[in-house]
TIFIFI-926924 format. One record per residue (C-alpha): y, z, x; chain. Coordinates in Angstrom, 2 decimals, m for minus. Layout:
<atoms>
+---------+---------+---------+-------+
!      c2 !      c3 !      c1 ! kette !
+---------+---------+---------+-------+
!       Y !       Z !       X !     A !
...
+---------+---------+---------+-------+
</atoms>
This chain:
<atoms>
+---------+---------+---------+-------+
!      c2 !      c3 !      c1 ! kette !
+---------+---------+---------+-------+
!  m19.81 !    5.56 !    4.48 !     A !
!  m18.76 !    3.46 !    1.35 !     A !
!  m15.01 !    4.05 !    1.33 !     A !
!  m12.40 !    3.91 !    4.24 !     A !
!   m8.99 !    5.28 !    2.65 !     A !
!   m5.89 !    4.26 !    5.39 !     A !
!   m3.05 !    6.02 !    5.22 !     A !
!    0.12 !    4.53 !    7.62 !     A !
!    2.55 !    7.25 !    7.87 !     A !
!    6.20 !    7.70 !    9.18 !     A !
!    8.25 !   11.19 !    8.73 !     A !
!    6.16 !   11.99 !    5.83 !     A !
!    6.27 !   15.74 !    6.21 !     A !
!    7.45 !   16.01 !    2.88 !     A !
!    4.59 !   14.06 !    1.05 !     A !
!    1.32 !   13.82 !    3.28 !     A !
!    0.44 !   17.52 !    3.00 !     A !
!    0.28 !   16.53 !   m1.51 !     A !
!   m1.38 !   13.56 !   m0.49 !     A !
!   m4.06 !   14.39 !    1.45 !     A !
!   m4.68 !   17.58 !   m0.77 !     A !
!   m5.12 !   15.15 !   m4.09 !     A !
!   m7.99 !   13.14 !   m1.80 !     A !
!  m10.06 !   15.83 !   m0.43 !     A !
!  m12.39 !   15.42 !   m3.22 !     A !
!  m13.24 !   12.20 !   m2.20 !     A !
!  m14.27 !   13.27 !    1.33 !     A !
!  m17.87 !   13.21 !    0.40 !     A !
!  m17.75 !    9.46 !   m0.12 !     A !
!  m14.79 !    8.20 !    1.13 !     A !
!  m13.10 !    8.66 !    5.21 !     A !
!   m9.44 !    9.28 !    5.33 !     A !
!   m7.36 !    7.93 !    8.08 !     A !
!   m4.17 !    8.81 !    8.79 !     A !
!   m2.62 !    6.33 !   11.06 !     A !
!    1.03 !    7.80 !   12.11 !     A !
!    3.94 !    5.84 !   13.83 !     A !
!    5.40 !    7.81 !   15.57 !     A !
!    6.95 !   10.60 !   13.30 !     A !
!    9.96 !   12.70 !   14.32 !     A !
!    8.81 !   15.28 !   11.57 !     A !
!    5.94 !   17.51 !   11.28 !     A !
!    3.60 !   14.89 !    9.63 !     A !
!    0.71 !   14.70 !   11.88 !     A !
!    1.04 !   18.33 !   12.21 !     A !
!    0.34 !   19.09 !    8.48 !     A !
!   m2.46 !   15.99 !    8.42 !     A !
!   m4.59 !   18.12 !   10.82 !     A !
!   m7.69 !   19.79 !    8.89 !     A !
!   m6.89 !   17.13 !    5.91 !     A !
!   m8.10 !   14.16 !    7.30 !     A !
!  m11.11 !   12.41 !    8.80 !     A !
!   m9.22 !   10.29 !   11.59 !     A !
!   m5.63 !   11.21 !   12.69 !     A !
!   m4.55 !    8.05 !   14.84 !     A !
!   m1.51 !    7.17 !   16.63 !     A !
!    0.12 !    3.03 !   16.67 !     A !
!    2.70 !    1.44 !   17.55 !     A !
!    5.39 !    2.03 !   14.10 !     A !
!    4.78 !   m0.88 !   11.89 !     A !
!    3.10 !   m0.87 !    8.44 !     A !
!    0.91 !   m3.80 !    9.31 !     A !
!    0.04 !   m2.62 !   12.55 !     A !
!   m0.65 !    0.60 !   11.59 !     A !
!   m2.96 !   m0.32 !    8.99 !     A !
!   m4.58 !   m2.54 !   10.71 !     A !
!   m5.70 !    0.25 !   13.49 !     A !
!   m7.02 !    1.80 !   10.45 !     A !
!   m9.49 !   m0.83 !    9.68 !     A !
!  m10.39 !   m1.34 !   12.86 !     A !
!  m11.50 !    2.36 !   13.07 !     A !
!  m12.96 !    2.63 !    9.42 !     A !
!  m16.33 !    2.86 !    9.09 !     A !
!  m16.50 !    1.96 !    5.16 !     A !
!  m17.47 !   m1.24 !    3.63 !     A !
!  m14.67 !   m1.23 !    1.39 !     A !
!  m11.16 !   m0.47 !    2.38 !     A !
!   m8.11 !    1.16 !    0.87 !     A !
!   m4.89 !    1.27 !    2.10 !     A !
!   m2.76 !    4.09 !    0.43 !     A !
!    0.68 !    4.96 !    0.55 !     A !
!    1.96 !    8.50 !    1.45 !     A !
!    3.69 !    9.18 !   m1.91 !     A !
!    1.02 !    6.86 !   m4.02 !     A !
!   m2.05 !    9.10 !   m5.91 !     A !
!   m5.14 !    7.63 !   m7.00 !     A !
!   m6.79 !    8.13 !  m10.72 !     A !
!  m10.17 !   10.57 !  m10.60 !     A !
!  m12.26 !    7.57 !  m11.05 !     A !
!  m10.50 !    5.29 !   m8.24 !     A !
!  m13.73 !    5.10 !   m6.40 !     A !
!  m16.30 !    4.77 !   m9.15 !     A !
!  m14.04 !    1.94 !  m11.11 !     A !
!  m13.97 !   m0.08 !   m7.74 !     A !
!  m18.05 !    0.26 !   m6.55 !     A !
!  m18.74 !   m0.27 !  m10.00 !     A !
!  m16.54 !   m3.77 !  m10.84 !     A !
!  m16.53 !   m5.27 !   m6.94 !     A !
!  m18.70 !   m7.95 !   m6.22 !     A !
!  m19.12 !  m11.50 !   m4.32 !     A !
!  m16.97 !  m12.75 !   m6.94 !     A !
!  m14.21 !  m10.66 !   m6.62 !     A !
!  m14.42 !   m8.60 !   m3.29 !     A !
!  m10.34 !   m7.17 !   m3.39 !     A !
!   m8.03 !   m5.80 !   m5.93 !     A !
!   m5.53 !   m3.32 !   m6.67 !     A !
!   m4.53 !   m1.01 !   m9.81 !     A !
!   m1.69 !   m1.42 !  m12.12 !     A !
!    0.95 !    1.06 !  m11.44 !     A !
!    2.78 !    3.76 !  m12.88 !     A !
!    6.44 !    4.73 !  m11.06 !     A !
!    7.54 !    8.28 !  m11.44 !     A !
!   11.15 !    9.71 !  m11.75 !     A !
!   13.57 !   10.82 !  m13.88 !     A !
!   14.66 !    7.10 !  m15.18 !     A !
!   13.03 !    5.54 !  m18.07 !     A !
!   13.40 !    2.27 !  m16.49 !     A !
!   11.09 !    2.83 !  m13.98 !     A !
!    8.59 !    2.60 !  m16.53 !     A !
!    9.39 !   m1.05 !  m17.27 !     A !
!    9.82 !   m1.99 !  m14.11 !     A !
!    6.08 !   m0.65 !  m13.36 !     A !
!    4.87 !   m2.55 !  m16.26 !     A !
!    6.51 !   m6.01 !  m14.87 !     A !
!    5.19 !   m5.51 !  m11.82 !     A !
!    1.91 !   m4.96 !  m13.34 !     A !
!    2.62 !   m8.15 !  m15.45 !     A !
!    3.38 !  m10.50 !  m12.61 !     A !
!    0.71 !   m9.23 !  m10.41 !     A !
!   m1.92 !  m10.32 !  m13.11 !     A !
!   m0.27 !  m13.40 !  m12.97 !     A !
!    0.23 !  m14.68 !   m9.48 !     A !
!   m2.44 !  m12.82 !   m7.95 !     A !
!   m0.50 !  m11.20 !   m5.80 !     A !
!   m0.26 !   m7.35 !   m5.67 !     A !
!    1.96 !   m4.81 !   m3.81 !     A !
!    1.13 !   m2.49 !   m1.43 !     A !
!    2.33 !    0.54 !   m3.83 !     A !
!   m0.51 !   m1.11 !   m5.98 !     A !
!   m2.98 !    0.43 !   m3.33 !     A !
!   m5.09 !   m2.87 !   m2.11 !     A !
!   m8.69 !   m2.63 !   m1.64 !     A !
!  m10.88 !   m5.14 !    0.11 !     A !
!  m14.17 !   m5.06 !    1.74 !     A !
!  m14.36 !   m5.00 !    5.30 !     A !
!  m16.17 !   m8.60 !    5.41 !     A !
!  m12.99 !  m10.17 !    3.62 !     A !
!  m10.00 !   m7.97 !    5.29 !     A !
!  m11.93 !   m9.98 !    8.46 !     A !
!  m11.92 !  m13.51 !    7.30 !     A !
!   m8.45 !  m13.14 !    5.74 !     A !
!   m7.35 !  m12.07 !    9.37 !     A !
!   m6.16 !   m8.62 !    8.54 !     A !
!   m2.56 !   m7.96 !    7.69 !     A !
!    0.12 !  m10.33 !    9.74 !     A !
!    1.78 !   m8.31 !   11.75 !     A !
!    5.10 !   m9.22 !   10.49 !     A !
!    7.77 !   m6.22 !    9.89 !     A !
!    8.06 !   m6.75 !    5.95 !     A !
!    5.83 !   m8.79 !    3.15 !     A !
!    2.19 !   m7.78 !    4.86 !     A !
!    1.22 !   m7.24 !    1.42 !     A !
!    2.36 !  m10.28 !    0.19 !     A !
!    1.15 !  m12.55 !    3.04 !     A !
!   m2.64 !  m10.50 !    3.21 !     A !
!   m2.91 !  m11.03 !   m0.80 !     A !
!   m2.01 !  m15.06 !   m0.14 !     A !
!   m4.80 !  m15.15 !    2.23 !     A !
!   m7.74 !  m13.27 !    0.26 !     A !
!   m6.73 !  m14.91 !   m2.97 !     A !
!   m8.29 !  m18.27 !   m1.28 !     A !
!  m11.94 !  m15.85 !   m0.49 !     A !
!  m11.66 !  m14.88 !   m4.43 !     A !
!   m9.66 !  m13.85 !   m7.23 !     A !
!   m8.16 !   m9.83 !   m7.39 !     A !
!   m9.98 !   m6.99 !   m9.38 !     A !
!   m6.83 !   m6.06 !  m11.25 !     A !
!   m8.19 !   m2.48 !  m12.46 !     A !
!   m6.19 !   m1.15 !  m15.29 !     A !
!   m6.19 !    2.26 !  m14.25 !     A !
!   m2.91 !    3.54 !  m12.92 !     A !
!   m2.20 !    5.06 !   m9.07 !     A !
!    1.08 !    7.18 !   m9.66 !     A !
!    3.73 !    6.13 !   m7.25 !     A !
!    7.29 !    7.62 !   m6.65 !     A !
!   10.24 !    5.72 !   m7.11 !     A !
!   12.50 !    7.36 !   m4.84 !     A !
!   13.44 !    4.07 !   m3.51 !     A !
!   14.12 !    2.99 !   m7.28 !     A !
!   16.36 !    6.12 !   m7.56 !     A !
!   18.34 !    6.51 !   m4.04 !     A !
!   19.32 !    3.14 !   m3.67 !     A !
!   20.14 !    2.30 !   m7.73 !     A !
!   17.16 !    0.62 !  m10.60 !     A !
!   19.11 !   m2.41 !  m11.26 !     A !
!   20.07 !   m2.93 !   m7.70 !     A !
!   16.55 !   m2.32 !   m6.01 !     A !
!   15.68 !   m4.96 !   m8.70 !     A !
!   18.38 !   m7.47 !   m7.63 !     A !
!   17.25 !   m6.63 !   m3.91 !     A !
!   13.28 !   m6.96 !   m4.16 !     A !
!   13.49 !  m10.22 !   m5.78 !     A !
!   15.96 !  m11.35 !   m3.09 !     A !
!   13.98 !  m10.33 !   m0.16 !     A !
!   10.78 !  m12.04 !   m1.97 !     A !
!   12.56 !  m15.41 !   m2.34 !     A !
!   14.25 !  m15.38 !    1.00 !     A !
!   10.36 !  m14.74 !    2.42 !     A !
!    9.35 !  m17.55 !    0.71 !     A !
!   12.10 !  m19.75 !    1.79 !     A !
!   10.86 !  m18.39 !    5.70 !     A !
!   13.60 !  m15.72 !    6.40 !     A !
!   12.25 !  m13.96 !    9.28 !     A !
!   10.57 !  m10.71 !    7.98 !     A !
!   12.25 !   m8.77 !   10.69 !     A !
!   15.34 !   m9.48 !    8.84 !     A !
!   14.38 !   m8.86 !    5.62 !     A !
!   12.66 !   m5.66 !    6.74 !     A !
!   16.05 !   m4.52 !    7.87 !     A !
!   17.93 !   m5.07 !    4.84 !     A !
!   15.11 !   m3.60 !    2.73 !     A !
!   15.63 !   m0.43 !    5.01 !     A !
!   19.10 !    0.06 !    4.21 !     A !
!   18.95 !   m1.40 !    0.63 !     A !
!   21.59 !   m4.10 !    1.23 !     A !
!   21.70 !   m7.97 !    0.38 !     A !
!   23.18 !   m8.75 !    3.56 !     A !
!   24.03 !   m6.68 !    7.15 !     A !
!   27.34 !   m7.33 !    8.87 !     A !
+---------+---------+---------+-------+
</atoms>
C-alpha cells in the first residue's frame, strides 16, 4: 500500500458520510482510516462499509491521528479533515513530486461559503504557508512514514499539533507546497464571524509561541473567544 489517508473524527455525522464517498476512488491505492473520538452522533455508524480501518482513541486530534499512523500500512501518510476534499490528482501530484529532498507537504487551500472573504483569507494562508514553511492541518499534511517517525509524530498537545509537527519536519527537509487546491469549509469562518476568527487565529498562534499552554488555547479556540472568564 502506497497511501495511508487518516481521518480523526468527532460528531461528524453530518460530513463523514460526503467525505468518505469523495475518497472511495482512491481505495485501490490508498487505505482510509477513520480514527473516531468518541462521537455522541452517528459517525462511526455511517463510516462502516466506507472505510478501510474504523478505530476508536482517546478524543484528541493529535492522539487520534497518531493511532492512525501507527495502524497505516502506507509509506506516505495523509491526514484529512472530515469537511476537507482532495483534488482528483491528490495522489498522483504527491508520488510524482515527493522525494529525499522533500519527503512532506501540503496543498494550498480553497475555503468554501457564502462570504467572499473567505477567498482571501484562503489565499493568505496559502501565502504565509509558502513562506514560513509551516502549513495547517486544513492544508491536509502529507509525510512519509520514515519522517512522521523521526519528527516524533504529532505532540500530543490539545491545540497547534499542526504547527508544532510542521516545526519539526521542516528541520528533515523543506515542504512540497502543491498548488492544487483541497476544498475546505469555513463554517468556523462563518459561525463564529470572518474578521473575528481572523483576530482569534492570529491570537492563539502568538500566545503558542509565547508558550500559552495549548490546553488553554484549545479551549478558547472551541468557543471562539479571546479570553474565558
Amino acid at each position: 500500500m502506497k497511501f495511508s489517508l487518516i481521518i480523526p473524527t468527532i460528531n461528524e455525522a453530518d460530513n463523514i458520510q460526503a467525505c468518505l464517498s469523495a475518497l472511495q476512488s482512491l481505495r485501490r491505492d490508498c487505505e482510509l482510516i477513520v480514527v473516531d473520538g468518541g462521537s455522541k452522533d452517528n459517525t462511526v455508524v455511517l463510516a462502516k462499509g466506507l472505510a478501510d480501518q474504523i478505530l476508536n482513541s482517546p478524543q484528541g486530534r493529535a492522539k487520534q491521528m497518531n493511532v492512525g499512523a501507527q495502524h497505516a500500512h502506507g509509506d506516505i501518510l495523509l491526514f484529512l479533515h472530515a469537511d476537507t476534499f482532495l483534488p482528483g490528482n491528490a495522489l498522483a501530484l504527491i508520488d510524482r513530486n515527493i522525494d529525499s529532498t522533500r519527503q512532506w507537504g501540503r496543498f494550498d487551500i480553497q475555503l468554501e461559503g457564502r462570504y467572499v472573504m473567505l477567498k482571501v483569507i484562503a489565499q493568505l494562508m496559502n501565502w504565509r504557508s509558502r513562506l514560513t514553511g509551516i502549513a495547517t492541518g486544513d492544508q491536509v499534511i502529507f509525510v512519509t512514514k520514515e519522517a512522521f517517525a523521526a519528527a516524533g509524530q504529532f505532540p500530543d498537545i490539545a491545540l497547534m499539533e499542526d504547527i508544532a509537527l510542521c516545526s519539526k519536519l521542516l528541520k528533515q527537509t523543506p515542504p512540497l507546497c502543491l498548488k492544487a487546491k483541497v476544498r475546505s469549509s469555513g463554517r468556523r469562518w462563518e459561525a463564529f464571524g470572518i474578521y473575528k476568527t481572523i483576530l482569534l487565529m492570529w491570537s492563539l498562534r502568538l500566545r503558542y509561541w509565547l508558550g500559552t499552554d495549548p490546553r488553554h488555547l484549545s479551549a478558547l479556540y472551541r468557543v471562539g473567544k479571546f479570553w474565558l472568564h
